[in-house]
N, C-alpha and C positions, 0 to 999 in steps of 0.2 A: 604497325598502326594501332593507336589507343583508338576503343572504343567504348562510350560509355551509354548505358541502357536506362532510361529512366521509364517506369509504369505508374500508371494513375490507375487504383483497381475500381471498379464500382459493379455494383449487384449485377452477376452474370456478364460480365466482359471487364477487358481491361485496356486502358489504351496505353502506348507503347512509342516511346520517343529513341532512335539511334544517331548517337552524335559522335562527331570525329572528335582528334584532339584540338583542334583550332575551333571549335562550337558550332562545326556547318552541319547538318539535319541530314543524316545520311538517309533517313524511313522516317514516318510516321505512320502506325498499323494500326486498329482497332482488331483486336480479337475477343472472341465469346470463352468462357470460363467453360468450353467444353472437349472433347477428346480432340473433335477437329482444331477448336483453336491452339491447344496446347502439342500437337503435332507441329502445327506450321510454326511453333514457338520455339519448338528445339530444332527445326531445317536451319531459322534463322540465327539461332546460335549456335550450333554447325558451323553455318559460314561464317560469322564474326569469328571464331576460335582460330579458323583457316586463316584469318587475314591479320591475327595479332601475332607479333612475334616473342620467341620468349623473354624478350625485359620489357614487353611492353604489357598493357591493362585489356582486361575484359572485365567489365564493373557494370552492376547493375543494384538499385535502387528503385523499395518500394515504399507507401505510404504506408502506417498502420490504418488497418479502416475496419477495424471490428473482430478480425478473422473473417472479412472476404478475401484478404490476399495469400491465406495459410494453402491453398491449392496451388497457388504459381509459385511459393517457397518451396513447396514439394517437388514442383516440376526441375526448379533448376536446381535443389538438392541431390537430386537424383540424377541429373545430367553431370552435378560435378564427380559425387562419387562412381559410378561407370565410366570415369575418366573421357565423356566425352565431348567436355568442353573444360576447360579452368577456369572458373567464376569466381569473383569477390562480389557475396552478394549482400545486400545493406537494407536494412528493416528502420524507417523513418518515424519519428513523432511527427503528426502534418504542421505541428506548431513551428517545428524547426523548417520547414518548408517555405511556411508562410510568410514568415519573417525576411527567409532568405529572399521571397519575391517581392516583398514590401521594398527592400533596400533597393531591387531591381525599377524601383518605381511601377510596377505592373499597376493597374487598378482591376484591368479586369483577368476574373477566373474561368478557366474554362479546363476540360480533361485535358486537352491537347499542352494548353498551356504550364499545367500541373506538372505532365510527365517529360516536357522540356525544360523546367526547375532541376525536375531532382536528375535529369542527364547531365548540365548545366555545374549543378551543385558536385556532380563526383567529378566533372572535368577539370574544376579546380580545386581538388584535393582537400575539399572543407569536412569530408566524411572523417571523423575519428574511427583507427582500428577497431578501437573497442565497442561501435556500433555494427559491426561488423554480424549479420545475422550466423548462429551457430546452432548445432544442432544439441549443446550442451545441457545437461539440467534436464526438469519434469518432462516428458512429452504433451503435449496439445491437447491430450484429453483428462490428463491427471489434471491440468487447470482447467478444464470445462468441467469436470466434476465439481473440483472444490467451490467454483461460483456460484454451480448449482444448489450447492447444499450449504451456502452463505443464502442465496433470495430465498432458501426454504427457513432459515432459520430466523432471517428480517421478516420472513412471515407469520413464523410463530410467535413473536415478538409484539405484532399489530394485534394477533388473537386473543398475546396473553393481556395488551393493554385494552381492546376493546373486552373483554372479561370480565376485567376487574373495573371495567366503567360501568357497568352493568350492572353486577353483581351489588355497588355501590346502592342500586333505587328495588332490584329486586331480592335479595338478598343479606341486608347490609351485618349481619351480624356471622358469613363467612369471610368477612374482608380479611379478621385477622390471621386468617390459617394460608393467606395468599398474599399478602401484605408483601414480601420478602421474595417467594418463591411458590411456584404454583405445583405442588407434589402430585405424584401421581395419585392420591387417595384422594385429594381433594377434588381433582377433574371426575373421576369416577365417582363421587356422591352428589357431582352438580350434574355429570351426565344423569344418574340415576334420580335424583332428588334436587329439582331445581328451584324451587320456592319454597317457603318457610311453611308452608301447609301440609304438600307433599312428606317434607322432612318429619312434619307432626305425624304422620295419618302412618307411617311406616317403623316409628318407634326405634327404640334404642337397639335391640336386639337386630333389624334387616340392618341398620346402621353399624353395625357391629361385625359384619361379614364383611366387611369392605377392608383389604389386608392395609395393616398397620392401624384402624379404628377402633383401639382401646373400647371395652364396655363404658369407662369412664369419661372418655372422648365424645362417645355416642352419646351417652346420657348430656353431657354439658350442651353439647350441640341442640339435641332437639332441647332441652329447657328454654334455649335462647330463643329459639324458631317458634317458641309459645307466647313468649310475646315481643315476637317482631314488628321491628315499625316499618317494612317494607311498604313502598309505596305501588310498586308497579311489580304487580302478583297474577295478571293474568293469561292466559293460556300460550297468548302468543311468544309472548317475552319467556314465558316458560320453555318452550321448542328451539327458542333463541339459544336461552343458556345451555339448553342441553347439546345441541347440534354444536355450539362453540367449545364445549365441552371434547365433545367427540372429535372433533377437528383435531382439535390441539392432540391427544391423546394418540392420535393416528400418525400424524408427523410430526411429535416428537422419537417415536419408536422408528422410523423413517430416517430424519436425521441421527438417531443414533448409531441406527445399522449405516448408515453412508461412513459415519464420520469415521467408525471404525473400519471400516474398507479402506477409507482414503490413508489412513495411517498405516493398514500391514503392506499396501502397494509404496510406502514409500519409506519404513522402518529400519531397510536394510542401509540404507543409502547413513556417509556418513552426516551431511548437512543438517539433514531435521532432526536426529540425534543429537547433534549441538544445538541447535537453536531449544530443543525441547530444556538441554541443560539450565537452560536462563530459566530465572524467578519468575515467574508471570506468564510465561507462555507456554501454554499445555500443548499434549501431544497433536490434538487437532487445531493449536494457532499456529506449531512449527511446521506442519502438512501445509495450509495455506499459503504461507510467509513463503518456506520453497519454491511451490508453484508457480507464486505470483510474481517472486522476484526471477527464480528461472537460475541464469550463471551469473554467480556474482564477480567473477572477471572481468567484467563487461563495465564497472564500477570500479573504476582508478581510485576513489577516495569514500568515506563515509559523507563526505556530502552532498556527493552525484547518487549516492542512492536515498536521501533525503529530498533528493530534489524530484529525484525519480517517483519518492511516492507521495508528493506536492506538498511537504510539508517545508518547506523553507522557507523563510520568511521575508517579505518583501518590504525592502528600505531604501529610501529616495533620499539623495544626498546632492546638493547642491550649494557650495561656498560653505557657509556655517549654518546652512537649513539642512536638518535632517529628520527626518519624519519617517516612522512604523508605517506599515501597513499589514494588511492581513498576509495568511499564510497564501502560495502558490495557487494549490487545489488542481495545480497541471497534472499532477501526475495519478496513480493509482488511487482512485478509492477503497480498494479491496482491502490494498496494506491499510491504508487510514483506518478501514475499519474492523478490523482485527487487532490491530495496535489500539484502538481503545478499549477493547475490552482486557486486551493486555495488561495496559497501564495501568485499569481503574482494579486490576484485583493485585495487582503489584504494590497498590497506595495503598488500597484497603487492607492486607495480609502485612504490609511491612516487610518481606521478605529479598526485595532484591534494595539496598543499601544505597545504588547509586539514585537510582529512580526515585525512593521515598524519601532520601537527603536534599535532591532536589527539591521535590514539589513542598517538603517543609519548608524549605529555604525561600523560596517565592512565594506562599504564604504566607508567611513571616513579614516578610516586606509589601503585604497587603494587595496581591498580587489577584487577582479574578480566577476561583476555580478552574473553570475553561481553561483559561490563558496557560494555567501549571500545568495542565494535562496537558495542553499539547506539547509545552516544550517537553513533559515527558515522556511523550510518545516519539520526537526525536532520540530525545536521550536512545531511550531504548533498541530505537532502529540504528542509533552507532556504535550500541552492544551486539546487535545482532551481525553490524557489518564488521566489528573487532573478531568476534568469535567465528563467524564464518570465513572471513579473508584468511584467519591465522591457525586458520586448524583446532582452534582449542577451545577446550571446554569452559563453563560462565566460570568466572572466578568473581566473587564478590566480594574482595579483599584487594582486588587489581588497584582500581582506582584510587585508594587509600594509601597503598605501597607507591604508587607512581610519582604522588603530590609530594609524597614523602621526600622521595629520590630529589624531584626537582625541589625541593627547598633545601636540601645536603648542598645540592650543587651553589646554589644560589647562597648559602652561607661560606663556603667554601673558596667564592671569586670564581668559580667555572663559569658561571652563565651567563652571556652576554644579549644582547638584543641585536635582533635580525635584523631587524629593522633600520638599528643605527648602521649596522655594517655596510649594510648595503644603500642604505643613502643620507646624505647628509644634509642637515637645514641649515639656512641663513638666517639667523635671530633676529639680524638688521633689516628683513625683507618687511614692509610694510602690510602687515597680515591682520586680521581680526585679534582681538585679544583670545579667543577661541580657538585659531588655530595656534597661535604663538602659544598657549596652554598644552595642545594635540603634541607641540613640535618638543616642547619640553621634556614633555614624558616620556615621548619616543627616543629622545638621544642621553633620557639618563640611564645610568649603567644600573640602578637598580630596579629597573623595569623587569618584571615576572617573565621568565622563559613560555614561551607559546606553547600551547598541549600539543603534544605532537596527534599526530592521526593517525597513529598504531596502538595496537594492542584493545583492549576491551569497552568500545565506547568512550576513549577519549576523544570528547568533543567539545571544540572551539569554543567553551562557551564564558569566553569576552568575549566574542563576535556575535552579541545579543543571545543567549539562550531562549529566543520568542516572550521574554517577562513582559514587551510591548502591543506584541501580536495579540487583540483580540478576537481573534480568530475560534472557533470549534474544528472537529475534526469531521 
């Protein structure tokens, strides 16, 4: 007897749908996210184990829902390794749920109705193996760190731009030593000296105690602070900048102790080893990128794990209407936003070849800053999924050798179009001059070999590289 287990988790309980193989409702349970209910959770899968035989299923399906459902993963991880039950257990996007009850014509939502979906949903075999929850990759708390000390660092970020907003009406002639980067000398003279008066009344010499503050640093400084045009120089705005000062000075020494934690607990491992390989992404974006993505097994192609961290690009095709739209935004924001700071020191250093060929290239063709960056922020993420899937280190000569290869072939007669092989058009069919243009290109023999989807970030990109997507990340 197949049965299959769907839960609907929400804050302190979860409700629980068991259905047979023909889709009759064998229980419907509400249990509490507590010892008791997670007792009567493993009686009941006990008994379902007793009643399935060995070619048949015991399948269970959860929603993600924050990490409230990470305690009942636990439970029935644990039930499968003590071998005392055999479970296929399934970790859900609720997007993919939703959709799947929309088709059901459901209109309305309820727990009960949720975790008869996703029983529903494994009954008819729509779960991919590869959604298949594992215990593979970071543990649960290696990513609760790294998030942690991502909102600490989007916090330092707000301090260092309310700072220099600041600094603008009370200070305006240290803009330029923070213009770029906010050093640690400069927060400790705004902690210590935060308006142009103070900096006067304290001179070049207490100025000059401050490590890395040149005599001649000091002396320029205060000459400027003598005749400052600061407009908003009183005491309070003074307490301001210092305290913002001090803030910032506290947790970035915070974040930097974290971030180096987060990299010796994950150093050993071969994955962020390789991802650290690639141009652009330092030891604490390969730490994150890891955690975030978790097993990349789980990812049949580089553009389920695109899709995975919402950056794919949404296009609406109908007869010969075809129209852009923005990027996804379903998936991760974590990757989204680590892969920008990726991308933007990738552009700006020049150092990874595929990345900065690109975003020249769609520049070039007068393309929206944004709009580059994000197709470069794919790019990237189908260098990180070449190098992770293949075991190997960044090579940034790949893509240059590869182009190569396939124009040998394609000089050669080897290379034919997939396309044409596998289906042929009628020219005589009464089509748009548009698609008769589509059907042409498609069945001539000199049409460009497809990129494949191996090896180091070869990625489809005739199938729009986002130059449409005006999208941010």
């Amino acid at each position: 007897m197949n049965i299959y287990v769907g839960g609907d988790v929400s804050k302190g309980y979860a409700d629980f749908c068991l259905m047979g193989a023909e889709g009759e409702i064998l229980l419907e349970i509400q249990l509490d996210d507590t010892r008791q209910g997670h007792s009567r959770m493993s009686e009941l899968i006990r008994e379902c184990n007793r009643e399935v035989g060995d070619e048949e299923e015991l399948e269970i399906a959860l929603e993600a829902t924050g990490g409230l459902e990470q305690n009942w993963l636990h439970l029935f991880r644990r039930l499968d390794e003590t071998d005392e039950a055999n479970l296929e257990v399934y970790r859900f996007n609720p997007l993919v749920i939703r959709r799947f009850t929309e088709q059901k014509l459901h209109s309305n939502k309820t727990d009960e109705i949720s975790a008869q979906a996703l029983a529903d949903y494994l009954r008819l075999g729509l779960a991919e193996e590869k959604v298949a929850y594992t215990d593979e990759g970071p543990d649960d708390g290696l990513k609760t760190l790294a998030r942690k000390t991502q909102r600490m660092v989007n916090q330092s970020v707000d301090l260092q731009n309310e700072l220099q907003a600041l600094l603008q009406r009370a200070h305006p002639e240290l803009v330029q030593y923070v213009r770029d980067h906010l050093s640690q000398w400069t927060l400790r003279l705004i902690k210590q000296y935060p308006t142009p008066s103070e900096v006067v009344e304290a001179g070049p010499e207490a100025l000059s105690e401050i490590p890395y503050v040149t005599e001649e640093k000091a002396r320029s400084i205060v000459e400027a602070a003598q005749t400052s045009v600061a407009s908003q120089t009183d005491q309070d705005t003074a307490l301001t900048l210092s305290l913002t000062a001090e803030d910032l000075l506290r947790l970035e020494k915070r974040i930097d102790r974290l971030k180096e934690r987060l990299w010796n607990r994950v150093r050993d491992r071969r994955a962020p080893r390789l991802l650290a390989s690639i141009e652009g992404i330092g030891k604490w974006s390969a730490a994150v990128l890891y955690c975030e993505i978790g097993d990349i097994t789980q990812f049949s192609s580089a553009k389920k794990l695109i899709a995975y961290a919402g950056l794919d690009p949404q296009r609406e095709e109908s007869g010969d209407i075809a129209r852009e739209k923005t990027i996804s935004k379903q998936g991760s924001s974590h990757i989204r936003s680590v892969l920008y700071g990726c991308v933007t020191a990738a552009i700006r250093n020049g150092s990874n070849p595929p990345v900065r060929n690109l975003y020249d290239r769609l520049k070039k063709r007068g393309k929206h800053q944004k709009v580059a960056e994000v197709a470069c922020m794919r790019k990237l993420l189908a260098i990180v999924y070449g190098c992770w899937n293949n075991n190997e280190r960044f090579d940034p000569t790949h893509e240059k050798r590869l182009k190569a290869r396939q124009a040998e072939k394609k000089s050669t007669g080897e290379a034919s179009s997939e396309q044409a092989e596998g289906q042929s058009f009628d020219m005589s069919a009464p089509v748009s001059r548009k698609e008769a243009k589509k059907r042409r290109k498609a069945t001539s023999p000199e049409k460009s070999v497809s990129s494949s989807a191996r090896g180091q970030g070869t990625f489809l990109e005739e199938h729009h590289n986002g130059e449409s997507a005006s999208e941010q990340a």
